[in-house]
N, C-alpha and C positions, 0 to 999 in steps of 0.2 A: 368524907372530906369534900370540902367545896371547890368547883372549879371557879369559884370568882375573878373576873378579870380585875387587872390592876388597875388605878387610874394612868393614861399615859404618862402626867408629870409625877410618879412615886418612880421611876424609871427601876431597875436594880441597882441596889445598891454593893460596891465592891466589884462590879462587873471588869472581867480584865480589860487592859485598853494601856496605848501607849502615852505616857506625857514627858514632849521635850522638858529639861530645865536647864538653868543656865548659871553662871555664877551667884549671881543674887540667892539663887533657890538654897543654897548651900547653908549650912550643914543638911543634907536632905533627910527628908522625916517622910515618913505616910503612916495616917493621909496628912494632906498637906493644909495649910489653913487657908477658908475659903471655900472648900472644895464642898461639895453638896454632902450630908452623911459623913463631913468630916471625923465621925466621934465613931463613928462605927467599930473601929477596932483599937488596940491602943495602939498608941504611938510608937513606932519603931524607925531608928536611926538606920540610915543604910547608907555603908560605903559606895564612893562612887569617885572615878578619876574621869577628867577631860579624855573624851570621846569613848567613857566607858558608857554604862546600865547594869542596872540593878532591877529584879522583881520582890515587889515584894509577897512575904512570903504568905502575909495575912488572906493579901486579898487578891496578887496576883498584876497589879498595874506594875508595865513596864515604865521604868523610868532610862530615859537615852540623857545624859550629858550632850545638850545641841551648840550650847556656849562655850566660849572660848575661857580659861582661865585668865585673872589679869596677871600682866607680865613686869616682873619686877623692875623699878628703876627708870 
């Protein structure tokens, strides 16, 4: 097996790492659209309350709830 280096912009893909999101982000999914290697695994729905987090389980990014819910009325 080869130790071939990676190029630096192939970075890892799925690497754990935290991402705030915010109301808008909701219903939340990962990976999320946009995100580099978005397709990498499939898509999974993960609950999540105001000032909770969720990991997923695929790949391991933590998600933190950083926003605020809107507030009825």
């Amino acid at each position: 097996m080869s130790d071939l280096p990676h190029p630096p912009e192939a970075g890892q893909p799925n690497a754990q790492r935290r991402v705030d999101i915010s109301a808008a982000d909701l219903p939340l999914h990962c990976p999320m659209p946009g995100k580099r290697l978005w397709d990498s695994h499939p898509r999974v729905y993960l609950p999540i309350e105001p000032g909770g987090e969720q990991i997923c389980p695929y790949c391991g990014t933590r998600y933190v709830f950083a926003g605020v819910a809107d507030s009825p009325g």
